[in-house]
C-alpha positions as CSV (number, residue, x, y, z in Angstrom):
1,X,0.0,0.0,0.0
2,X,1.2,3.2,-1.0
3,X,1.3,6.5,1.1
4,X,-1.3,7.7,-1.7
5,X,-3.6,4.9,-0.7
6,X,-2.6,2.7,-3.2
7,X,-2.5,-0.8,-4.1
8,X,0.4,-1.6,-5.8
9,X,3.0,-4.4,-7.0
10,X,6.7,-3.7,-6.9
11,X,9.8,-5.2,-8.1
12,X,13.4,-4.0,-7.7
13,X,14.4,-2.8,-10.8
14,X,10.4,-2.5,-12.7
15,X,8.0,0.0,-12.6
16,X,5.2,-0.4,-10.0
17,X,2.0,-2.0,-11.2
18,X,-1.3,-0.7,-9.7
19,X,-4.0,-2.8,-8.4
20,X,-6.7,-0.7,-7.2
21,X,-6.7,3.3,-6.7
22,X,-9.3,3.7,-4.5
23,X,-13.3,4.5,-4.7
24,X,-16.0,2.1,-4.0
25,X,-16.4,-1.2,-4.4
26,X,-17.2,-4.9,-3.4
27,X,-15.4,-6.2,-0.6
28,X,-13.3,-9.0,-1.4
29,X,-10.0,-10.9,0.0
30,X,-7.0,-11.8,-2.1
31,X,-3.5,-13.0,-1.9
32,X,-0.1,-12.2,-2.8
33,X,1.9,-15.6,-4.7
34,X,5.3,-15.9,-4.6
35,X,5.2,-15.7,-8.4
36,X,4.1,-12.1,-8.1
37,X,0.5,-13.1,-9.4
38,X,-2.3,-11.2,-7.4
39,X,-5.1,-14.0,-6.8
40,X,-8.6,-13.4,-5.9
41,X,-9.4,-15.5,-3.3
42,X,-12.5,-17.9,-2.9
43,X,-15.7,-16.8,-1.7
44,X,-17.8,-18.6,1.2
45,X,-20.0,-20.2,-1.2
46,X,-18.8,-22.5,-4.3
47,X,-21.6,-23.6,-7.6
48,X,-20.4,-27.3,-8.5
49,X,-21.7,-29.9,-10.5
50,X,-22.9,-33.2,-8.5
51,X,-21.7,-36.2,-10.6
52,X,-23.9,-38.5,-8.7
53,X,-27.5,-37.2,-9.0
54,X,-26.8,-35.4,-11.8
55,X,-27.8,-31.8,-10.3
56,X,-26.0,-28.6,-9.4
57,X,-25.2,-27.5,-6.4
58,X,-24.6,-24.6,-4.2
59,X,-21.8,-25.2,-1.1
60,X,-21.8,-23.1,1.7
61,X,-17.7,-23.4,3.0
62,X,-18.0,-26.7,1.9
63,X,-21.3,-28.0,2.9
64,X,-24.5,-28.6,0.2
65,X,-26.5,-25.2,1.2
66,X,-29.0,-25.8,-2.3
67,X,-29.8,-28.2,-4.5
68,X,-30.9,-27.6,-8.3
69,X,-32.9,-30.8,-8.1
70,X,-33.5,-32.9,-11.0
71,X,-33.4,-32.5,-14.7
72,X,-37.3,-32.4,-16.1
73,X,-39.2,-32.1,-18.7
74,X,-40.7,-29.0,-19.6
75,X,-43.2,-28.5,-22.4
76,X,-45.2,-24.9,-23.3
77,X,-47.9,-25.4,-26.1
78,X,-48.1,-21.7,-26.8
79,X,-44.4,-21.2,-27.7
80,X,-43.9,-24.5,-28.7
81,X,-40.8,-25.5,-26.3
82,X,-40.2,-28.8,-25.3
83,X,-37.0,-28.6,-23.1
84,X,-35.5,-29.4,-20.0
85,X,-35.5,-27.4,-16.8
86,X,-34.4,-27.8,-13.3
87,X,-36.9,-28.2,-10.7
88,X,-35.4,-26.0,-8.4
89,X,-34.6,-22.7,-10.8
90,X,-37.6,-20.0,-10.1
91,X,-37.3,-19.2,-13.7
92,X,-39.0,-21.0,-16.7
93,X,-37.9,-21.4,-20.2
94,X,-38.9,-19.1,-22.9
95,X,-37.8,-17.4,-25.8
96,X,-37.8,-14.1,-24.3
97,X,-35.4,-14.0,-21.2
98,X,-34.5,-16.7,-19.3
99,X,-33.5,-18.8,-23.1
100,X,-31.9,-21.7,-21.8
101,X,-32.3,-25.7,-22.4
102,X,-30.1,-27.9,-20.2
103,X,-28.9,-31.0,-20.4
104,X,-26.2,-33.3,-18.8
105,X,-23.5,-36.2,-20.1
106,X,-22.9,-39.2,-17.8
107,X,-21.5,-42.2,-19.9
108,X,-19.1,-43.9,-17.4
109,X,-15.6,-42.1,-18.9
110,X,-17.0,-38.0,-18.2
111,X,-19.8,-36.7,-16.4
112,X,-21.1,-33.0,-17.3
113,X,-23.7,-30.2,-17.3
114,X,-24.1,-28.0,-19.9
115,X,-26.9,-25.9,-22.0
116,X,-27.9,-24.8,-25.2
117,X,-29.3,-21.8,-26.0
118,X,-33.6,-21.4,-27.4
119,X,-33.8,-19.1,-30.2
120,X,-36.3,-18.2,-32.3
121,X,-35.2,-16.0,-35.0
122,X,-38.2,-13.3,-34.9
123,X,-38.9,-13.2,-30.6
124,X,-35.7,-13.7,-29.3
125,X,-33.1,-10.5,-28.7
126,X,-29.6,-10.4,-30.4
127,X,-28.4,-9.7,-27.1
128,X,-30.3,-13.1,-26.0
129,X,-28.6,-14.9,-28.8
130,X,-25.1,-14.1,-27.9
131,X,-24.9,-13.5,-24.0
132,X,-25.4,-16.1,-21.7
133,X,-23.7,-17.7,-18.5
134,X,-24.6,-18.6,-14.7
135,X,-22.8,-16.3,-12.6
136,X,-22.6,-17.1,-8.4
137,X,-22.7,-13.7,-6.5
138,X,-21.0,-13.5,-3.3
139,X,-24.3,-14.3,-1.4
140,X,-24.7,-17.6,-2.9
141,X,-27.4,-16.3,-5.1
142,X,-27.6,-17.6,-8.6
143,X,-28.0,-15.0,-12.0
144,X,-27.5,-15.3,-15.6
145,X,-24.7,-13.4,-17.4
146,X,-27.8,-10.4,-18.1
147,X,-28.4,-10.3,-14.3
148,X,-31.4,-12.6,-13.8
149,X,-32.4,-14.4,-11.1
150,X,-32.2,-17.4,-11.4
151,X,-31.8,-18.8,-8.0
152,X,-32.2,-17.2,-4.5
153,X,-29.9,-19.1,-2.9
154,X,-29.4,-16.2,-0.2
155,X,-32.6,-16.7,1.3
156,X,-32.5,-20.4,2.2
157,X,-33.1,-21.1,5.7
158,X,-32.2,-24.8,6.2
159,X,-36.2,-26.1,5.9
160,X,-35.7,-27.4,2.6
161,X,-38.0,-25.0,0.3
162,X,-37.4,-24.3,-2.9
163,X,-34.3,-26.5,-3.5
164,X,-32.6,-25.2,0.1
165,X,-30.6,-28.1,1.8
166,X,-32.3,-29.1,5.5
167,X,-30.6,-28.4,8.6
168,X,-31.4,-29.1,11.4
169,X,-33.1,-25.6,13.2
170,X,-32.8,-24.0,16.5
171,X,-36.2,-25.1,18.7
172,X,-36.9,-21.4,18.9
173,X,-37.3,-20.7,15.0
174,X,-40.0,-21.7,12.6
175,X,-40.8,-21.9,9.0
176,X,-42.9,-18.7,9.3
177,X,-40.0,-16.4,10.5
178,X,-37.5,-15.4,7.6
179,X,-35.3,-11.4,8.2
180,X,-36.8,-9.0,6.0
181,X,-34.5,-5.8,5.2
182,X,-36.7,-2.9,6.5
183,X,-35.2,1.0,6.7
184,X,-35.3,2.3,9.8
185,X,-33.5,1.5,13.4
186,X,-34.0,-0.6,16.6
187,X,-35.0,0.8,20.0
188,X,-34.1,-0.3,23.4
189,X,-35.7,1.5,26.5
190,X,-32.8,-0.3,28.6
191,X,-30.8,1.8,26.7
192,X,-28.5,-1.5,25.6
193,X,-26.6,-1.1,22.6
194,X,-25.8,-3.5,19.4
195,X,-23.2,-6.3,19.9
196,X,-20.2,-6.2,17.1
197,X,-18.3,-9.4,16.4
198,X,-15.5,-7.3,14.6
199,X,-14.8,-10.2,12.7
200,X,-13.8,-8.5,9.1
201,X,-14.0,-12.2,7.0
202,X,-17.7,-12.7,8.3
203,X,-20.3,-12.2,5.0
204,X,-24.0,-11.2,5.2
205,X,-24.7,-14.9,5.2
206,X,-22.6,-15.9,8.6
207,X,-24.7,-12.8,9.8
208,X,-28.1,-14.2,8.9
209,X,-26.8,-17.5,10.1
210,X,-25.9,-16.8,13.8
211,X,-28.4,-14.7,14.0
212,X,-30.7,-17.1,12.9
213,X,-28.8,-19.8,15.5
214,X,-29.4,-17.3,18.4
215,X,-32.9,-17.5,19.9
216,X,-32.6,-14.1,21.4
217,X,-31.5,-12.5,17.7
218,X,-34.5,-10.2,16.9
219,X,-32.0,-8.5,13.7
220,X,-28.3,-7.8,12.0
221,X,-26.4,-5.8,9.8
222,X,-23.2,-6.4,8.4
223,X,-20.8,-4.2,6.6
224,X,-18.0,-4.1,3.9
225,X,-15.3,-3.2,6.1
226,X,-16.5,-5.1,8.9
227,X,-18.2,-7.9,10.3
228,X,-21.7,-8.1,12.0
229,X,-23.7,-6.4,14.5
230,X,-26.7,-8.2,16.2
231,X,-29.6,-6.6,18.3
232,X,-30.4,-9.5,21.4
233,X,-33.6,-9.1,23.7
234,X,-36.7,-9.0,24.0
235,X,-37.0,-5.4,24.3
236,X,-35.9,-4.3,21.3
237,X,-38.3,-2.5,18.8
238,X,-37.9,-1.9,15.5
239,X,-39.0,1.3,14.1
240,X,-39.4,1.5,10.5
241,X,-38.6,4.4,8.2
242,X,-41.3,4.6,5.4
243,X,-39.8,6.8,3.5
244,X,-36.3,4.8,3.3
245,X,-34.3,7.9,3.9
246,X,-32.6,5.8,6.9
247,X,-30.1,2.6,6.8
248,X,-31.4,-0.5,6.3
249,X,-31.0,-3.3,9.0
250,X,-32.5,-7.3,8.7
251,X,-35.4,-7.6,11.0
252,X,-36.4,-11.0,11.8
253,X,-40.2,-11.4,11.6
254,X,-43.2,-13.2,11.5
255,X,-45.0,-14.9,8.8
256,X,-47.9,-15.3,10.6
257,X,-47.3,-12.0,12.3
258,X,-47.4,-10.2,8.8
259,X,-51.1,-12.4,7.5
260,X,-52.5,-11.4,11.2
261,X,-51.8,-7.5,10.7
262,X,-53.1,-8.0,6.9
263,X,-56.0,-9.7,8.3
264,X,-56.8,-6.6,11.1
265,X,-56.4,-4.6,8.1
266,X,-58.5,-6.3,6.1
267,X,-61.3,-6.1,8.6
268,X,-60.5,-2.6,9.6
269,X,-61.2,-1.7,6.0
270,X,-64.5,-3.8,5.8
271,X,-65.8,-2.2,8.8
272,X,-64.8,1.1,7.5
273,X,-66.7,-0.1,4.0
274,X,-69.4,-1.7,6.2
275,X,-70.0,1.8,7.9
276,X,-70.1,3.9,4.7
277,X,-72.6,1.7,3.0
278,X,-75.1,1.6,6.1
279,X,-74.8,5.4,6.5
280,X,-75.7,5.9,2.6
281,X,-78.4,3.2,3.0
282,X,-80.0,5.4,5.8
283,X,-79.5,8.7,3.8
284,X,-81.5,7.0,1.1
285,X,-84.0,6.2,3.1
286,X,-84.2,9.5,4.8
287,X,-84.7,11.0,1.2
288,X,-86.9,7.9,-0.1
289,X,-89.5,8.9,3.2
290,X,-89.1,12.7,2.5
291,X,-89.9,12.5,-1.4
292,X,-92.4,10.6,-0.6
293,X,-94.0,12.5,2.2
294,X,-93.6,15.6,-0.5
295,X,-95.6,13.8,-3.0
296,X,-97.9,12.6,-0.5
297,X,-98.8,16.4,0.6
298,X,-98.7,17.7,-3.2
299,X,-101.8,14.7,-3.4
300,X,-103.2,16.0,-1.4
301,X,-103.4,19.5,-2.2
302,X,-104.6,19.0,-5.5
303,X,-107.3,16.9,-3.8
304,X,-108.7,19.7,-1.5
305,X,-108.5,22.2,-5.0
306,X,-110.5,19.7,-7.1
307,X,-113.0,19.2,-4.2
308,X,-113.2,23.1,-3.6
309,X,-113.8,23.5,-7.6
């Protein structure tokens, strides 16, 4: 490292070369060889192919965290595609976007996955044509080389949905509870503060994960230049920003929470409808009886004028 905050190379007797100059950016680790070569060094979480059952995977330092499930058959009459899919990809085939027909080798001397690309010369995109790739982000999640999702890898929490490997779970968490990233900030009135762990080389997945392991964990953060912070207790509040003018933190909540506020919503509102309608009903009426009292007295009128002619 420079004193200009540079990261450079140097070698008696050769110009420096420079690595990075500052700015923002992803956080990542790498290492310095011997041959001079600057390597990137391997994330937390790896794609492979499984041999065996024929399926990709997604390893979590070292252990299956997802699961691309089998190879299928998938068939749309309207387009006309008759391909194969994996069971566990969110994305379906089509001509349009996510253009991609895979397929596997296994004949006992190599064992492979690969892919071939659906056009059709009038609906698919050049860019469509030519592009294409699976790319693993640092968060496990899986996209194409045009940035679709393809796989949501991130958001597996060890109860086997959608591909996600099972683990076995703390007794204090459920399938309903999953962290949501809400802006706003947490609220003690014991006046307690966040606990840091400091520890640089932990991602937003170890985060999520001890979090997830600690049955007092109501929410995290974690940053780029360090590791996580956690907010413990019971007496912690979350206060959400709705305008999303404040940081973002994970807040771990409540599936069932969530459908029982929709639901007191839901019947707020009908009330609310329930009221309007039976006021206007009775303002009707009012003017139904009025009109008709009106019409009744105009009667008779016009009686007592033909009885005086």
């Amino acid at each position: 490292m420079s004193s200009a905050g540079k990261l450079i190379i140097t070698s008696n007797g050769s110009d420096p070369i420079e690595l990075y100059a500052g700015g923002n950016g992803t956080n990542m680790t790498a290492k310095l060889l011997n041959s001079g070569n600057f390597v990137v060094m391997n994330g937390i979480f790896t794609l492979e192919w499984d041999p065996a059952r024929h399926r990709l995977i997604v390893k979590r330092r070292g252990l299956v965290y997802w699961t691309s499930g089998d190879l299928k058959n998938y068939t749309d009459e309207n387009s006309r595609l008759n391909v194969k899919e994996f069971e566990n990809i969110v994305m379906k085939p089509d001509v349009f976007n996510f253009n991609y027909n895979f397929t596997y080798v296994s004949n006992g001397v190599e064992d492979y996955f690969s892919y071939s690309l659906i056009i059709d010369p009038k609906l698919t995109s050049e860019r469509q044509k030519t592009v294409s790739g699976l790319r693993l982000k640092f968060n496990g999640d899986i996209y194409d080389m045009k940035s679709l999702m393809i796989a949501p890898v991130s958001l597996c929490y060890g109860n086997y949905t959608r591909g996600c490997e099972l683990r076995e779970q703390p007794r204090c968490r459920n399938h309903n509870e999953t962290f949501v990233w809400k802006s706003g900030h947490f609220v003690n009135g014991d006046g307690s503060q966040p606990i840091a762990d400091d520890n640089a080389s932990h991602t937003e997945s170890d985060c999520r994960d001890n979090c997830w392991k600690d049955c007092e964990c109501v929410g995290f953060t974690s940053g780029l230049e360090y590791g996580c912070s956690y907010w413990r207790g019971k007496y912690w509040t979350f206060v959400q920003s709705y305008d999303g003018i404040e940081a973002g933190q994970f807040v771990l909540v409540s599936e069932a929470s969530n459908k029982t506020e929709s639901s007191t919503k839901r019947w707020k509102t009908w009330k609310i409808i329930t009221l309007v309608i039976t006021v206007v009903v009775i303002l009707l009426g009012c003017v139904w009886f009025i009109i008709q009292k009106i019409e009744q007295a105009i009667a008779k009128a016009n009686n007592i004028i033909n009885t005086d002619s």
